[in-house]
Every structure is written in C-alpha cells, then in structure tokens.
C-alpha positions in Angstrom: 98.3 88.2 186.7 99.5 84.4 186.5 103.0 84.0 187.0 104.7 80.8 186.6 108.5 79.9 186.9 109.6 76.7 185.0 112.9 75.1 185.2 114.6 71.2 184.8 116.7 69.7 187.0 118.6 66.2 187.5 119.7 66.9 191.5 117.4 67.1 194.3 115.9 70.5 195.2 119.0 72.6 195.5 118.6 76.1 197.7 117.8 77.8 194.8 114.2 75.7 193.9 113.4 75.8 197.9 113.3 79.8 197.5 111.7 79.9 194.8 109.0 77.3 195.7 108.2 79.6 199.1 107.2 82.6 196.4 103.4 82.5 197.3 102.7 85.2 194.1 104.4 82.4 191.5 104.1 79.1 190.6 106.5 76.6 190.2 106.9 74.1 187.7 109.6 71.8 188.0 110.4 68.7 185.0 112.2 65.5 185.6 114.5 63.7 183.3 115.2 60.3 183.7 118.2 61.2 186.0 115.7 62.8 188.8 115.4 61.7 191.8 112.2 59.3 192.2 111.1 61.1 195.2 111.9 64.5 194.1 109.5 66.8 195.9 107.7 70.4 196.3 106.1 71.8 199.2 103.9 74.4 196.5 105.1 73.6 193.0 104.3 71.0 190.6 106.8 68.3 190.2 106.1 67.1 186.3 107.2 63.6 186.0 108.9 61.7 183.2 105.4 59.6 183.2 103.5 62.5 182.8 105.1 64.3 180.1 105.1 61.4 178.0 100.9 61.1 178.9 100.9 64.7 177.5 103.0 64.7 174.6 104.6 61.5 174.1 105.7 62.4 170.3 106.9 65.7 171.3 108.9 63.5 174.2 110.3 61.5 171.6 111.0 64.6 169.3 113.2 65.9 172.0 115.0 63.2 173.7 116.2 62.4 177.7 118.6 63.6 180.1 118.9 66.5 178.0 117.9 70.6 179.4 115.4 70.9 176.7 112.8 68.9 178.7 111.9 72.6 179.5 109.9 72.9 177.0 107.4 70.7 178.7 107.3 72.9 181.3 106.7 76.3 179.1 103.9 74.5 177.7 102.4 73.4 181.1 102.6 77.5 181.9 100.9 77.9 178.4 98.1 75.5 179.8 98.0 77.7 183.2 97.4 80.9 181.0 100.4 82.6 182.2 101.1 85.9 181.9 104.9 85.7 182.3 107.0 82.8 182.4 110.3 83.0 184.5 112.6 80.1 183.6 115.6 79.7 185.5 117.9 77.0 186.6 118.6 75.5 189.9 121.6 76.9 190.5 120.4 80.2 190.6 119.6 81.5 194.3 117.0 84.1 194.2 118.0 87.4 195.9 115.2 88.9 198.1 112.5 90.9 196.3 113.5 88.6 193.1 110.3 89.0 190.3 108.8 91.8 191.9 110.3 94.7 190.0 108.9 93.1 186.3 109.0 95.4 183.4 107.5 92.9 180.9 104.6 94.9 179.2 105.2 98.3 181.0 106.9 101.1 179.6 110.1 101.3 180.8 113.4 104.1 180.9 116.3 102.1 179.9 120.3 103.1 178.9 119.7 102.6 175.0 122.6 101.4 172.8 123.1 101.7 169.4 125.6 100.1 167.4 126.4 99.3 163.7 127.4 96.0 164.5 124.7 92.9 163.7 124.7 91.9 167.5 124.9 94.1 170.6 126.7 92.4 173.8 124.6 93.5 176.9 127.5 92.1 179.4 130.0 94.6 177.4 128.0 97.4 178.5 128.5 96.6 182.4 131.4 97.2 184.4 132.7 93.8 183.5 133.4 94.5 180.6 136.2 92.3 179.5 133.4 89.3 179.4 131.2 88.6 176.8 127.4 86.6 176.9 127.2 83.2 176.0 126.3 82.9 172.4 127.8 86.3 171.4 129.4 85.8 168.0 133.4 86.2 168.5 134.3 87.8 165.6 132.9 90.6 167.1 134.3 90.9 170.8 137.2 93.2 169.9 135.0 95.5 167.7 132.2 96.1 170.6 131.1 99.4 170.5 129.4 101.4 173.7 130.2 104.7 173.1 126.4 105.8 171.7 124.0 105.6 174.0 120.7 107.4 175.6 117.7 107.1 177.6 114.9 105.7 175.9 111.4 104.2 176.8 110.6 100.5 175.5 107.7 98.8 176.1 109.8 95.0 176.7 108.2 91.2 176.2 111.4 89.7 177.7 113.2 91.1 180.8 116.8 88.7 181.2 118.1 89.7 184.2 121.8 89.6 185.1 123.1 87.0 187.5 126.2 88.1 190.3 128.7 85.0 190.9 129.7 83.0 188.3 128.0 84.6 184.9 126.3 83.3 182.4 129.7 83.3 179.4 130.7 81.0 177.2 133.9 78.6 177.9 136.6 80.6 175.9 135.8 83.6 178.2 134.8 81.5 181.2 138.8 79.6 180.6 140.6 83.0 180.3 139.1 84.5 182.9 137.1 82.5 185.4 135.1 85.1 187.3 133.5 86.4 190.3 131.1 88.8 189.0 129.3 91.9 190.9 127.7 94.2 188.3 126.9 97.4 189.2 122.9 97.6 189.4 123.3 101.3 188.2 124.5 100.3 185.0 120.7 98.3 184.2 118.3 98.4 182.9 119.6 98.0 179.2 118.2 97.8 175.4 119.7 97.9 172.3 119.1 99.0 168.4 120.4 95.6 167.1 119.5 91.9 168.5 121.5 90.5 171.4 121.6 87.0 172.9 119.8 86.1 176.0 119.8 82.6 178.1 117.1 80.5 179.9 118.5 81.5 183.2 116.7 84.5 185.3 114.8 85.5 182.3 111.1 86.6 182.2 109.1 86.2 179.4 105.7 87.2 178.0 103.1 84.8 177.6 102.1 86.1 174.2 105.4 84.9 172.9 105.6 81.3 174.2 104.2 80.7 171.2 107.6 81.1 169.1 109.9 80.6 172.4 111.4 77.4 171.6 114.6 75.7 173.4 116.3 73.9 170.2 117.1 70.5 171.2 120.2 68.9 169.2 122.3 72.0 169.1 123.8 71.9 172.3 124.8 75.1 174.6 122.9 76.9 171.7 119.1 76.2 172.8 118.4 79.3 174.7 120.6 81.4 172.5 119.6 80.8 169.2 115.6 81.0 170.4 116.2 84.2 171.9 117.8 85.4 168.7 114.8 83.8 166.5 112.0 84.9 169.0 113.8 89.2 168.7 113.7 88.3 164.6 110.0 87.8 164.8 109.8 91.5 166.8 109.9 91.1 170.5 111.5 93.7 172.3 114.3 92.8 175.0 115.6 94.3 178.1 118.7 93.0 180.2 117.9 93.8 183.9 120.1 94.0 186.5 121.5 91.3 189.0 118.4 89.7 190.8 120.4 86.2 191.6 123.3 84.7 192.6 124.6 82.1 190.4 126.7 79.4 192.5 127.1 77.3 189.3 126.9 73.6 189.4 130.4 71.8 188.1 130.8 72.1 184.6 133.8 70.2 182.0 134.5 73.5 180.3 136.0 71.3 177.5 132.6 69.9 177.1 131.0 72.9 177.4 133.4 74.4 174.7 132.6 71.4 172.4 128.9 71.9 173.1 129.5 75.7 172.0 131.0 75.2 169.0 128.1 75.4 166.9 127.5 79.1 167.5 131.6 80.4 167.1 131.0 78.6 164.0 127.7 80.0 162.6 126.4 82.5 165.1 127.3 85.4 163.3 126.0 84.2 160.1 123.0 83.4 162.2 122.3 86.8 163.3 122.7 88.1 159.8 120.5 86.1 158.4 117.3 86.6 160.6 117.6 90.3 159.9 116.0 89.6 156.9 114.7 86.3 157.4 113.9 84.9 160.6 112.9 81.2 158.9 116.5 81.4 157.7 116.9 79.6 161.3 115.6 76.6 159.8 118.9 75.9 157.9 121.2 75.9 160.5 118.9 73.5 162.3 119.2 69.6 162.3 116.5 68.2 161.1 115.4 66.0 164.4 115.3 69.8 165.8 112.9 71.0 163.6 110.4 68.6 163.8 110.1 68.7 167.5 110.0 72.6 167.0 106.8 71.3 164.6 105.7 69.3 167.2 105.5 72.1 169.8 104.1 74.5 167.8 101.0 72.5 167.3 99.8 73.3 171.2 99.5 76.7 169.8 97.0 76.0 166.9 94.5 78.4 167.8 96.8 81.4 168.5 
C-alpha cells in the first residue's frame, strides 16, 4: 500500500516534519511557497520547489496564487502521480504522537459511536468531552441546538479518517477568543460518524486515493479551503470518520482577528452551504469566486482518465 503525507510550509522543518520524515512506511511530500527557505531540506521526503510546480503545472500555479496554504494541492496531485493509496495531509505544527498512521481505518470496516441528528450538520468536537467547542467551519446558527443524545454502534466502511488533535484544536476564532484552550480528548470517546455531513480540516486527516479526484483545497475563500472541500467531497458520497487524538498541535502564532476575518465567509453562508449540497453538490459552484473555480477546472484535468 502507498502511503504519502503531503503538507505546505513557509518555516524551516519544524519538529513536527522531522517525525514525520523518519516514518520509513510513508512518504513525504513537502511544497514551497515563495516564503520557504531556499535551502529547505529532507533527509527521506521530497522537497517540491516553487520552480518545480510551476514546470508541472504552471497554469494551475497561476490559477492558485503564492504565499497562500493552497499550494497543497500541488502536493495531493504529486501523491496522485505516486499512486497513493491514502494521502495524509497535515501541517507542520502538528507533532505526530508515537504509533501515528498505523491504526488506519480508511477502506476497512469499522465499529464506530454513530450519531444521528435532525440538524443539516453534525459537530464531531460536540460529541467529545470538550464539548463547549465547536470545529472550524461548523455553521453557528447551529451551536446552541447541537444534539448528542441519539446514538449507537454502527459499522462504516470510511474513505476519510480526520483524526483529532490534543493541544490547541483545530476551532474557529469566535470559539478559539472565548475560550482559548488546552485540549485532551478522551480517546474512549472515538472513533465517530454521523447520519448528516460534518466539517473536517486538512490537518491529521487521511484520505482515500480514489477521492483525490474531487478533494480540492478552494483557493480565494480563505480559512474555508479544507472545510468547504470536505463538505463538497461527503456531498458526492464519501463516508467520514473522526478518529481520536493521534497529534499534538503546538499551533504556530495566529492574529485571531485575521483569522476571524478570513472566517467570515462560512458564519455567513456555511449553513446555506450545507443545505444546498444535500440536494446539489454543484450548488458549491455559486458560493465560489470565480478565480476559484477555474483553478478547481484546472486541477480536475490531471484526473481525465478517472
């Protein structure tokens, strides 16, 4: 099985990226922005070079833009040309806790605590014992109306595993202002599922290589990229399961006052959002900008023959 992990970065190999380049049973695939250090550099992994992505795709480079995360797109589709299997993408604050990746569920049948709610979005962190937070990308009109009180065992068969990170969680600024966290989830509470789609991030999450094909970070929307492709990617059928802590996130420093501004996109139209794909998931086309769609046009031609 071919396993590669694939993340951006604009510092120099932290402690997280030094772990995970020792992982002899991955690969890792690392791209550079303009802001990278010249001489960043790997003892295993593949260091992919502003130079080189432009040699690869340079209209899909264009399509996307610098010093922006989205240059991780490049690297999901230099997995896609390494046939993986599974795709870990992660970012390089997040320090890999020992036995990280081995416990994958993606393609195996799997016991998990099954939710189900009449809401149009389920909130995986809800269900933990910090349950006060909310994901990132959750839409807010429906924190104070999250329901957990229906649940049972059930088997799913997942193509993306988004495992939970201790430290400072993944939540957007609102929650992240009002109560700044230090976060140890109870691994008993994992793994989890729902009956209605829930967001998911681009940090500790494991995806199958059949659905690279639709697994798109949307440039030009700002902290919404991972959230709204893992909303359009569940739309189109895959089948999610949030598992429990495998890193710790020591977060790099963030403005939350930029990050709230860079949010505001989804506590406007997330909800609509998730409504809409029930029925449609193209319908993610109109809350798009335009510049986002064509690259999303652009990327979808390495996938011609699939």
């Amino acid at each position: 099985m071919k396993k590669v992990i694939v993340t951006t970065t604009i510092n120099p190999p932290t402690k997280a990226i030094r772990r995970f380049d020792q992982m002899e049973e991955w690969e890792l695939v690392v791209i550079g922005d303009l802001k990278t250090p010249k001489d960043y550099n790997l003892e295993r992994g593949v260091y992919v070079t502003p130079k080189m992505q432009e040699e690869y795709d340079k209209e899909l480079s264009d399509a996307i833009g610098w010093n922006c995360i989205q240059r991780r797109n490049f690297g999901l589709l230099w997995a896609k040309e390494r046939g993986a299997d599974i795709v870990a993408v992660i970012d390089d604050d997040n320090i890999p806790f020992e036995g990280w990746g081995r416990e994958l569920m993606i393609g195996k049948p799997t016991n998990v605590i099954f939710y189900e709610t009449g809401l149009p979005a389920f909130d995986p962190v809800g269900a933990t014992n910090e349950g006060h937070l909310w994901h990132r990308g959750y839409p807010l009109p429906l924190v104070a109306q999250r329901e957990y009180s229906k649940c049972t065992n059930k088997t799913i068969t997942p193509d993306v595993q988004a495992d939970f990170w201790n430290g400072d969680p993944d939540i957007d600024a609102i929650c992240r202002m009002e109560h700044a966290p230090e976060c140890q989830f109870d691994p008993e509470r994992f793994p989890i599922a729902a009956n209605k789609t829930g967001p998911f991030n681009s940090q500790n999450t494991f995806i199958s290589g059949e659905i690279l094909k639709n697994y798109f970070l949307f440039p030009y929307i700002g902290r919404m990229d991972d959230i709204w492709a893992s909303y359009y990617v569940q739309a189109l059928g895959a089948k999610v399961v949030y598992g429990k802590p495998s890193v710790y996130q020591e977060r790099n420093v963030h403005n939350l006052i930029k990050d709230m501004k860079q949010e505001y996109l989804g506590y406007e139209h997330n909800l609509d959002l998730v409504k809409d794909l029930a029925n449609d998931p193209e319908k993610i086309m109109k809350y798009l900008p335009q510049q986002s769609i064509k690259a999303f046009q652009i990327f979808k031609r390495h996938f011609r023959n699939e």
